[in-house]
C-alpha positions as CSV (number, residue, x, y, z in Angstrom):
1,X,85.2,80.4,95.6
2,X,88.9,79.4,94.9
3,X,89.8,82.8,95.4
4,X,88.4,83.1,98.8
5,X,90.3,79.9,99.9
6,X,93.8,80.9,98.1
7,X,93.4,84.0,100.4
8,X,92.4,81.6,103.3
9,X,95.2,79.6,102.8
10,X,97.6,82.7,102.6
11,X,96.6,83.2,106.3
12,X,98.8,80.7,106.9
13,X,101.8,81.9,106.5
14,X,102.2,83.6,110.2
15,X,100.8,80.4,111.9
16,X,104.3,78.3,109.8
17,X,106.7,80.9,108.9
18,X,108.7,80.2,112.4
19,X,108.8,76.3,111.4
20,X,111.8,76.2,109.0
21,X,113.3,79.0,111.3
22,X,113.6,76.0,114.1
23,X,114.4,73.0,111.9
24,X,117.2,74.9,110.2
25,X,118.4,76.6,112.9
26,X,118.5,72.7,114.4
27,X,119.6,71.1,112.2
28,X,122.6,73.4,112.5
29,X,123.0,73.1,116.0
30,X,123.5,69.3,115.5
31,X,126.6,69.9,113.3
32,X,128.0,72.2,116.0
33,X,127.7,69.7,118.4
34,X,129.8,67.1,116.1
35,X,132.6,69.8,115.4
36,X,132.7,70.6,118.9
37,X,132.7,66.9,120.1
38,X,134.2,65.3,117.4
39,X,131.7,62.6,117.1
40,X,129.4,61.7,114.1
41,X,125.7,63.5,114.2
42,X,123.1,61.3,113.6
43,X,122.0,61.3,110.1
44,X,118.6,60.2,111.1
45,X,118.2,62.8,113.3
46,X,119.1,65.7,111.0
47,X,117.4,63.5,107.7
48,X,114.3,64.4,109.5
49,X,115.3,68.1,110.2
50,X,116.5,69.0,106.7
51,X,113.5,67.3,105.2
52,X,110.6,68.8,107.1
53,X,112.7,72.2,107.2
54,X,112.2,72.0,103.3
55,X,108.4,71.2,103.3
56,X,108.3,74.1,106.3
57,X,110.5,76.1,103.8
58,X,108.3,75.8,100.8
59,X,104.9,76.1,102.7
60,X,106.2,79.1,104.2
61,X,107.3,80.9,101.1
62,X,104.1,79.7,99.1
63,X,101.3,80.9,101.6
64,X,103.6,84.3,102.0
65,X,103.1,84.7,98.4
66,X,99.4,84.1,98.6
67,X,99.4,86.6,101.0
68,X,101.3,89.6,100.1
69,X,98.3,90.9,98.2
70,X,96.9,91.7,101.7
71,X,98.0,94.7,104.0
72,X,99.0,97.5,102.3
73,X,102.7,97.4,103.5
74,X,105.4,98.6,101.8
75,X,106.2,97.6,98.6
76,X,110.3,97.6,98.7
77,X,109.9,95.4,101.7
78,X,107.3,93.2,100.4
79,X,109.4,92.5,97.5
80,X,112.4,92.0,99.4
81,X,110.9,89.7,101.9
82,X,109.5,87.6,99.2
83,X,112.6,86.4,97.1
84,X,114.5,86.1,100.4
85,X,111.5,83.5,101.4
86,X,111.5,82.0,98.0
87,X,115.5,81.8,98.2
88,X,115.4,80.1,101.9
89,X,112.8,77.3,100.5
90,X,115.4,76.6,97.5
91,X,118.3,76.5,99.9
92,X,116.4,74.3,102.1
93,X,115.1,71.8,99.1
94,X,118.8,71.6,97.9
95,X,119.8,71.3,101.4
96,X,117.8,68.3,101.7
97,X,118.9,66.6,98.3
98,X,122.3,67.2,99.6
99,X,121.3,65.0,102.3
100,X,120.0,62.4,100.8
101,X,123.0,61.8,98.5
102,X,125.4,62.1,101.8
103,X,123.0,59.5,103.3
104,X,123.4,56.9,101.0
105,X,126.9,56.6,100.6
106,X,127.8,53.0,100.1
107,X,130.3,53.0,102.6
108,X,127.8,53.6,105.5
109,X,129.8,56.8,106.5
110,X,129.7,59.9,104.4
111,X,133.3,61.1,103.1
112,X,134.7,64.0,104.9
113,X,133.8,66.4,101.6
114,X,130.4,65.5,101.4
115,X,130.0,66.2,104.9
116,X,131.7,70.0,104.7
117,X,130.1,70.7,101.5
118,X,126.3,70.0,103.3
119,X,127.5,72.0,106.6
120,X,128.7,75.1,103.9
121,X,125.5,75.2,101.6
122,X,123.0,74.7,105.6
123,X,125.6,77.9,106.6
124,X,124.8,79.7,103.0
125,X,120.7,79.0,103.6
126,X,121.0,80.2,107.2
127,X,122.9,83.5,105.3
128,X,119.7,83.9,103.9
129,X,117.5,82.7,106.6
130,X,118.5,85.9,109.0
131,X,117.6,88.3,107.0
132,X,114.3,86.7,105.2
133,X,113.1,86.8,109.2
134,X,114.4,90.6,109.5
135,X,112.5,91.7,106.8
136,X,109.5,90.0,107.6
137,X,109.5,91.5,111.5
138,X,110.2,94.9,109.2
139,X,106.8,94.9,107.8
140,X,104.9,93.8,110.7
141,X,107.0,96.2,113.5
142,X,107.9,99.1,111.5
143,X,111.6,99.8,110.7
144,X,114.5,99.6,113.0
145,X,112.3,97.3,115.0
146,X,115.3,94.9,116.4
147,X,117.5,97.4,117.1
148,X,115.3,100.4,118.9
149,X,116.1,99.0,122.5
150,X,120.1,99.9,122.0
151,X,119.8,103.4,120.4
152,X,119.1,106.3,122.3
153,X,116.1,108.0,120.1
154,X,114.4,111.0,120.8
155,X,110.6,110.4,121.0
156,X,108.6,111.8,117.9
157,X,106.2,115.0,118.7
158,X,103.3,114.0,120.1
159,X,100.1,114.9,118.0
160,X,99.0,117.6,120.4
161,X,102.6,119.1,120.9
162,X,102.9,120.6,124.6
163,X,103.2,123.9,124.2
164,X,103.8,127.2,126.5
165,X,101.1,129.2,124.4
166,X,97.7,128.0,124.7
167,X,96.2,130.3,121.8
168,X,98.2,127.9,119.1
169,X,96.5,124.9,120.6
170,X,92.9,126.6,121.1
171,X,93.4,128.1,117.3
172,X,93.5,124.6,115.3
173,X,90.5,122.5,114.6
174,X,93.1,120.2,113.5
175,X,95.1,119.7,116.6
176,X,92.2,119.6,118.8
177,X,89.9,117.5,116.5
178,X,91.5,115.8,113.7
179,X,94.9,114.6,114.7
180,X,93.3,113.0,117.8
181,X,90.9,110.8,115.5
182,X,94.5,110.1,113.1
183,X,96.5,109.1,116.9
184,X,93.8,106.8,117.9
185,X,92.3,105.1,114.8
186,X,95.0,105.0,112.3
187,X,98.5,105.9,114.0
188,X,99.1,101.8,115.0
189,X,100.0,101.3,111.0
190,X,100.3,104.7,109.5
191,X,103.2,106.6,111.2
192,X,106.7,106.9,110.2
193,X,108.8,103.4,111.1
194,X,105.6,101.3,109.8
195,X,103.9,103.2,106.7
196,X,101.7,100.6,105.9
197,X,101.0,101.1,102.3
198,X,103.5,103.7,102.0
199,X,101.0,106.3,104.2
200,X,101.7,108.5,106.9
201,X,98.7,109.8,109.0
202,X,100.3,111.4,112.0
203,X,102.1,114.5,110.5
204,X,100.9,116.8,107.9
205,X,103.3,116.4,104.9
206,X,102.0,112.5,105.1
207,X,99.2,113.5,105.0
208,X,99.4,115.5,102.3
209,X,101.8,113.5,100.4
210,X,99.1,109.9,100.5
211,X,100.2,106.8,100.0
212,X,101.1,104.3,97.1
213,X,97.5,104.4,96.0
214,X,97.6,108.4,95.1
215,X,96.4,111.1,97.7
216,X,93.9,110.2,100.6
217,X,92.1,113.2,100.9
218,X,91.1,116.0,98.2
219,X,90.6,119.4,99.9
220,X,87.5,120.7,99.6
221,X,86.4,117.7,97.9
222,X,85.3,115.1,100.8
223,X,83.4,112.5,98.2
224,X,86.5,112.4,96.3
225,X,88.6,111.2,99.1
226,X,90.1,108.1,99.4
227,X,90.2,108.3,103.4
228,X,86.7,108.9,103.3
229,X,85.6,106.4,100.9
230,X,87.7,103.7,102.8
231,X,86.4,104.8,106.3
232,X,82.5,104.4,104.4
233,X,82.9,101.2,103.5
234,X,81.2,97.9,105.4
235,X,83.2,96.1,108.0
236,X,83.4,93.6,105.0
237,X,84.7,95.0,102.2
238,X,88.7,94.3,101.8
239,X,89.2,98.1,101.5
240,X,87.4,99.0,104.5
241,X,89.8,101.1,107.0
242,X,90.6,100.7,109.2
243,X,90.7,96.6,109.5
244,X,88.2,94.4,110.8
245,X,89.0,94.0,114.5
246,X,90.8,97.4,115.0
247,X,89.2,100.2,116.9
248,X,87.0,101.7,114.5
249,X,85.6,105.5,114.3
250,X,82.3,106.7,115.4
251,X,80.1,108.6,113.2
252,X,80.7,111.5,114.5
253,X,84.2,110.9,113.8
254,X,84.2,110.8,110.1
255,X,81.7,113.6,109.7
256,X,84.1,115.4,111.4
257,X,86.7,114.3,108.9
258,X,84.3,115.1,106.1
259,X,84.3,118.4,107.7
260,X,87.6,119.5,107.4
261,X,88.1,118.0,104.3
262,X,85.3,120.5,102.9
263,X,86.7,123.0,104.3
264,X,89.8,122.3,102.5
265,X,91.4,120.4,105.2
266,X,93.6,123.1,107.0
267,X,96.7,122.5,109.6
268,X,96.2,126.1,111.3
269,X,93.3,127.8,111.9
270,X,89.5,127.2,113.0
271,X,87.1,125.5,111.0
272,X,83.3,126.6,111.7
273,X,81.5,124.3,113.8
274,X,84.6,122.2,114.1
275,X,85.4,122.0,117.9
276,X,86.7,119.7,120.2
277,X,83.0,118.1,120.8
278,X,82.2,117.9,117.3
279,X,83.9,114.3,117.4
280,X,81.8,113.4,120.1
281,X,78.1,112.7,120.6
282,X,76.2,115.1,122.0
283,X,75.1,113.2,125.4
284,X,79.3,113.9,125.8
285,X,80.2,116.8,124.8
286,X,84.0,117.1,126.1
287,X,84.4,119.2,129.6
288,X,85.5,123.6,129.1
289,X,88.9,122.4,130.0
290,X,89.8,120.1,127.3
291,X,89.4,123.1,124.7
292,X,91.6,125.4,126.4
293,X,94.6,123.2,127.3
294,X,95.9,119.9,126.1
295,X,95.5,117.2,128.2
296,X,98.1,116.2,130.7
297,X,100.9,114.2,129.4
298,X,100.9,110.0,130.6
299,X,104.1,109.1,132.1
300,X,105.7,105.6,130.5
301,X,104.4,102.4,132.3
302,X,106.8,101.1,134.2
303,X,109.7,98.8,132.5
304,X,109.1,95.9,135.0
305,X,105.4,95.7,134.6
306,X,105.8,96.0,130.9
307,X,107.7,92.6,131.2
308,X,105.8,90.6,133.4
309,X,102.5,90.9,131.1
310,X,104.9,89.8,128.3
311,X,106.1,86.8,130.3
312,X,102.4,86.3,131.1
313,X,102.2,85.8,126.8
314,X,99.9,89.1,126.7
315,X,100.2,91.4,123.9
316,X,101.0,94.9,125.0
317,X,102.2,97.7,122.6
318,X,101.8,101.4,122.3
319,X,98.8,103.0,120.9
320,X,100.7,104.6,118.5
321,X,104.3,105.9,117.9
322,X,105.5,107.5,120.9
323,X,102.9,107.8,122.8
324,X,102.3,106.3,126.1
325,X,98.7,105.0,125.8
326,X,99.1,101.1,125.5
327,X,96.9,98.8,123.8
328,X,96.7,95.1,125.9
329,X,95.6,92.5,124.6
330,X,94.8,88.5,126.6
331,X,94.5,86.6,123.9
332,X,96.8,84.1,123.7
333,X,96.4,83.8,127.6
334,X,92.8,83.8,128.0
335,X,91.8,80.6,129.0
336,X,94.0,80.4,132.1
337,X,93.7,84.1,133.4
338,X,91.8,84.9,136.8
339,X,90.5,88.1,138.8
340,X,94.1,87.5,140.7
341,X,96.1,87.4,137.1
342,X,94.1,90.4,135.8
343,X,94.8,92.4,139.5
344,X,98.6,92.0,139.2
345,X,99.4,92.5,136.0
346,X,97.3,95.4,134.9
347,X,96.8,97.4,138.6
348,X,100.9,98.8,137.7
349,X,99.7,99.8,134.3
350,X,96.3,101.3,135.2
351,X,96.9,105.0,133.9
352,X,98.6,103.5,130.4
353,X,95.5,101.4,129.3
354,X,93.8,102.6,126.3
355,X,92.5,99.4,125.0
356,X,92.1,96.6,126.3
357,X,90.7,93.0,125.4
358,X,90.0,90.4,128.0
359,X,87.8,88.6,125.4
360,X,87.5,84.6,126.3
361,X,89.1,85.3,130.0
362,X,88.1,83.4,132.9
363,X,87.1,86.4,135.2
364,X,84.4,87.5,137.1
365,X,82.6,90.8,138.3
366,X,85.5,90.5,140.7
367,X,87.9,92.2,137.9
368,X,85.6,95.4,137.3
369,X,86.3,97.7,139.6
370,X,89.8,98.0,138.5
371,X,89.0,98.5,134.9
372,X,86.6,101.1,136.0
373,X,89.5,103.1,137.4
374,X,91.4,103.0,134.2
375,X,91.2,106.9,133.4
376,X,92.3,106.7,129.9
377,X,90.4,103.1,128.7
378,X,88.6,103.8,125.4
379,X,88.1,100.2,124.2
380,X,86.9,97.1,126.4
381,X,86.9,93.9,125.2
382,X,84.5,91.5,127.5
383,X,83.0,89.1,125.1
384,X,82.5,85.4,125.8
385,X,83.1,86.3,130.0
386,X,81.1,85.6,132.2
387,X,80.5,88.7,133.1
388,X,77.1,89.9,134.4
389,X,75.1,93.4,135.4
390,X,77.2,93.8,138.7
391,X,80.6,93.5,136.7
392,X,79.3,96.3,134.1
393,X,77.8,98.8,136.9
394,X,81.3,99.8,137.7
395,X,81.6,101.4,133.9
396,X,79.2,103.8,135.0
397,X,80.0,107.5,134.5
398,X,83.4,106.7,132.9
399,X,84.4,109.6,131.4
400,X,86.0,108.4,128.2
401,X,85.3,105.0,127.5
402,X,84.0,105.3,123.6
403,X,83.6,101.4,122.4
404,X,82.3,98.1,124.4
405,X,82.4,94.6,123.3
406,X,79.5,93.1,125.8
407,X,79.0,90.4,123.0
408,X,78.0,86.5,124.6
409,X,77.9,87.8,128.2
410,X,75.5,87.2,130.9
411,X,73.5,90.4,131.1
412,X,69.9,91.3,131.7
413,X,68.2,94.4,131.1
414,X,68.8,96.0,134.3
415,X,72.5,96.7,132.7
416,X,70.7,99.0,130.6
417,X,71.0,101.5,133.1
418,X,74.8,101.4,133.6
419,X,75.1,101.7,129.7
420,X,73.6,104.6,129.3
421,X,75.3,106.1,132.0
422,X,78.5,106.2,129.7
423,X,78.8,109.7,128.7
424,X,81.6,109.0,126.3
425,X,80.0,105.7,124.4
426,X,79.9,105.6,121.4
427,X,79.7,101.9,120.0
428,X,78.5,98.9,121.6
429,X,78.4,95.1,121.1
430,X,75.3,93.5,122.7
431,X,74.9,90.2,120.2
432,X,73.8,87.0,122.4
433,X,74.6,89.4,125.3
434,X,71.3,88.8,127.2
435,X,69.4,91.8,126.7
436,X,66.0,92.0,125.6
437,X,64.9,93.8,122.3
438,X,62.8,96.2,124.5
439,X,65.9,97.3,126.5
440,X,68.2,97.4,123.5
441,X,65.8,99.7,121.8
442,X,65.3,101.7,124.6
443,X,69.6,102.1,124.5
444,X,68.8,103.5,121.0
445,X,65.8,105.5,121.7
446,X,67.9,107.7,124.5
447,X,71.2,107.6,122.7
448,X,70.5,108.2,119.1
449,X,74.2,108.4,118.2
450,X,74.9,105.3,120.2
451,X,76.2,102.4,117.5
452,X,74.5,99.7,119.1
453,X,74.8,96.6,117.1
454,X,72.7,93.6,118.4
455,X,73.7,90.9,115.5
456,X,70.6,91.9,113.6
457,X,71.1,91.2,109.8
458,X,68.9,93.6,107.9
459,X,66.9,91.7,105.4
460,X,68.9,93.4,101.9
461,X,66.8,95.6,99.5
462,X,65.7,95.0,96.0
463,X,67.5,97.6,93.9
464,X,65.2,96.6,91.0
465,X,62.5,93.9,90.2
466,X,62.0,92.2,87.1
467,X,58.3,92.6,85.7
468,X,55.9,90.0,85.4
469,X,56.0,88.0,81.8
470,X,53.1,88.4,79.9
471,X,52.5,85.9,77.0
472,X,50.5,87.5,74.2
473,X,50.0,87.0,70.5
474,X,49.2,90.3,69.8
475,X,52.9,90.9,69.1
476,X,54.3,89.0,66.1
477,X,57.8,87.8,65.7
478,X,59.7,90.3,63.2
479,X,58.2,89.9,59.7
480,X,56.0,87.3,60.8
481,X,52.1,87.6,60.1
482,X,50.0,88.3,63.2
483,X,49.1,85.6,65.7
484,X,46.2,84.5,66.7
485,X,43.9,86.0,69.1
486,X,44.8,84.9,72.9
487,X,42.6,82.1,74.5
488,X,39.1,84.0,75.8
489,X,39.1,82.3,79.0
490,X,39.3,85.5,81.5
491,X,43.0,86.2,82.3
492,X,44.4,83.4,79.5
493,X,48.0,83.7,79.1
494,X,48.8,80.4,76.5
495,X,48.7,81.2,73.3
496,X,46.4,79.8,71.0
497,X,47.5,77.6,68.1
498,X,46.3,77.6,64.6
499,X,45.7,74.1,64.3
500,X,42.9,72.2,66.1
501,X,44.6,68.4,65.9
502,X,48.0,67.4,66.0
503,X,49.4,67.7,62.1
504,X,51.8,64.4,62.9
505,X,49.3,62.2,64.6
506,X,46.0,63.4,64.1
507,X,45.3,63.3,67.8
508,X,44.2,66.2,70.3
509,X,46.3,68.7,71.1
510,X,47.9,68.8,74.3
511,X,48.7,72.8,75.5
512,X,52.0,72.4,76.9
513,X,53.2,71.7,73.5
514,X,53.6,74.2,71.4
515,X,56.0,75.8,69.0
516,X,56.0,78.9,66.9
517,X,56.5,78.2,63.1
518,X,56.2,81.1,60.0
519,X,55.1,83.1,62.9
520,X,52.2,81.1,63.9
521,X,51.7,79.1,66.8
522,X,51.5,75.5,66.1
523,X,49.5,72.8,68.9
524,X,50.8,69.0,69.1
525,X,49.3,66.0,71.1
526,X,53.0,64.9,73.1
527,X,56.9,66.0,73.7
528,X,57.9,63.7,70.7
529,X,55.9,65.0,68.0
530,X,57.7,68.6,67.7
531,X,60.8,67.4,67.1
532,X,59.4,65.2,64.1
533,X,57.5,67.8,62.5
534,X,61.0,70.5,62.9
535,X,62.4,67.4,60.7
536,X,60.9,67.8,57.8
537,X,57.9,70.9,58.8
538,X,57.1,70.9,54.6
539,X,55.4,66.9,55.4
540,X,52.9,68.4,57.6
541,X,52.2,71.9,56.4
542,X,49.2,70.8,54.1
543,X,47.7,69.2,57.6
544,X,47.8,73.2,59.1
545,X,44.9,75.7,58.1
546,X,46.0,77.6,55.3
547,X,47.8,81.2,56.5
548,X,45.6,84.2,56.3
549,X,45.7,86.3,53.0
């Protein structure tokens, strides 16, 4: 249990890390101002600063600790970002000594050398307080992170390279299979400026090469590979990839895996049975086209609309590196957006929206319609809106929408019908959603590779049971003489004592007290009398019947 609340507590550490960033960072700004105006700061003011910037400080740098065991992010960085955490929160602590002393000066006003030695030693922790934060954005934005916007990079290769000759597309079950399932389940953390755990998953020699836990796939050897055994395990275990809350692969998607892997997990070439469909569930099988030619490229969203939804506090990043697909994301603005909010800000990026959460939003069926014409959504987030049958009939016949999250919604069983007319489903979320048990089984019984998880809990199997004790005298302790005989009372289980009164007392036995002595069961009348005779047993031995010959 105290492991599961260390980890808890290590969850922390994004909620405070940007506290001692601002204290500091004010605390230093007050000095400026008294350089600048040549007038005293007020100690109070920057007492409290300093002080809670240390308690910030070592929070911070405590809970990061806790956490670094989570993630999988790379190890060099990890490291780096620790003592540079662990540095700021000694700065800040000395900071805050310093202080103290300069606050108590008996003169009422600090000398001029106590005062320059407290601004030098806040300028050596804000020295380290840069580039603990630089570090830290390193291993949750991927390298080069604060500096992409000024350099003038070429976009890496998309997975599906366009290409003037069709056969070299057509020709690889891995370009038209495999790397799509790597862009859209694992790219977000495993591509080249991130490399969470050291593991690239969006070009072969990362592939190939694993990560810091040893190779992810054996070819020809699917049991044996780590990217398989991670993508088995339940939503629960701390290994299972990817995370909980990230988009995650169908069934058909990891047999397909499983597949290639057998087949010894080739870059060029056909594997048999392995086509474009063989991802996808039967009831949609991907249209002739889509196996002849890539797809159409997605132009960029546009700059401008890219900045109002992150004025608006929405999350909105690519899908994966380079690609234009974005994944959008209302948390942090949920409880104040509308129909109208959800109109402007997402109607300019239509054609980019790949996934999409509008979990705990205030809209209506109002919104849907526009959703609907998203071509390239394949993750909706609805849960906890009130959203109803006529919001969800829109979704109908949407050609590549593959996961729903329907979960505390206000649906009946006439959305049945618009569910099922989802070609490309392939996972649903229906708990507390309205639906009856007849209309969710009927969602299972004509789409047998549909995920559909209703919040059942499946009562857990016995792997073994122990068998029933059975009392008996017919086996005698080692070296001991045979018991006697069982009661004869049909079905008896008590053994039978050798003595018919209690040896200490004289009185009648009582059955629940017994005790097993020289290998024969001895009877006493009460709780107490046990105890007297394992005293001194040679006292009452001449009151037992003599042991068999």
């Amino acid at each position: 249990m105290l492991t599961e609340w260390l980890r808890v507590a290590g969850r922390f550490h994004p909620l405070v890390l940007h506290l001692p960033i601002g204290l500091i960072a004010g605390a230093a700004l007050l000095e400026i101002v008294s350089v600048v105006r040549r007038a005293p700061v007020s100690r109070a003011a920057s007492s409290v600063l300093v002080c809670f910037a240390a308690l910030a400080a070592a929070v911070t740098a405590g809970s990061g600790y806790l956490l670094q065991g989570e993630g999988g992010y790379d190890d060099d960085t990890v490291y780096t970002h620790r003592w540079l955490g662990f540095t700021v929160a000694g700065c800040a602590l000395v900071l805050a000594s310093l202080h103290t002393v300069m606050s108590r000066s008996r003169s009422g006003r600090p000398a001029a050398r106590m005062v320059w030695g407290y601004r030098a030693w806040l300028l050596v922790t804000l020295g380290f307080l840069v580039p603990a934060g630089h570090f830290g954005s390193t291993l949750t934005r991927g390298d080069g992170y604060l500096t992409a916007p000024l350099r003038d990079r070429t976009p890496p290769a998309p997975l599906i390279p366009p290409t003037g000759d069709p056969p070299a597309v057509v020709e690889s079950s891995y370009r038209l299979v495999i790397a799509p399932i790597f862009e859209s389940r694992c790219a977000k953390c495993h591509n080249p400026t991130k490399k969470k755990g050291k593991l690239v998953l969006i070009e072969q020699a990362g592939i190939l090469a694993g990560g810091k836990s040893g190779p992810v796939i054996v070819p020809g050897k699917p049991e044996q590979s780590e990217l398989v055994r991670r993508l088995r395990l339940g939503m629960t275990e701390e290994d299972h990839m990817p995370p909980e809350g990230k988009a995650q692969p169908t069934d058909d998607e990891i047999r397909a895996l499983e597949q290639w892997i057998a087949a010894g997990a080739p870059f060029e070439g056909m594997v048999a049975g392995l086509t474009a469909s063989a991802a996808a569930p039967p009831a949609a099988p991907l249209p002739p086209a889509t196996t002849a030619a890539a797809p159409p490229p997605v132009p960029p969203a546009p700059k401008a609309a890219l900045d109002r939804l992150r004025e608006a506090l929405v999350h909105v990043e690519p899908i994966s590196q380079g690609s234009s697909l974005l994944w959008i994301d209302f948390a942090a603005a949920a409880k104040k957006t509308s129909d109208a909010d959800v109109a402007a800000l997402l109607e300019p990026v239509r054609e980019q929206v790949a996934e999409l959460s509008l979990a705990g939003c205030t809209i209506t069926d109002a919104a849907m319609p526009l959703i609907a014409r998203m071509p390239n959504l394949r993750r909706l987030d609805l849960r906890s809106t009130p959203i109803t049958d006529v919001g969800v009939a829109p979704l109908a016949g949407h050609p590549h929408l593959e996961e729903l999250v329907l979960a505390q919604t206000k649906l009946s069983d006439a959305a049945a019908e618009s569910l099922l007319a989802l070609p490309a489903l392939r996972t649903l979320y229906l708990w507390h959603a309205g639906l009856s048990e007849e209309a969710i089984g009927r969602l299972r019984t004509e789409r047998p590779s549909l995920r559909v998880n209703a919040g059942e809990v499946a009562d857990a199997a016995a792997l073994e049971a122990e068998q029933d004790l059975k009392f008996s005298s017919n086996a005698p302790l080692p070296g001991a003489a045979p018991a006697a005989p069982a009661a004869s009372a049909p079905g008896a289980s008590a053994l039978v004592p050798v003595n018919a009164t209690c040896p200490v007392t004289g009185n009648p036995l009582n059955p629940k007290y017994q005790i097993v002595y020289k290998g024969r069961v001895i009877g006493f009348c009460c709780p107490n009398c046990p105890g007297e005779f394992w005293a001194d047993p040679a006292k009452f031995e001449a009151k037992l019947p003599p042991p068999p010959p």
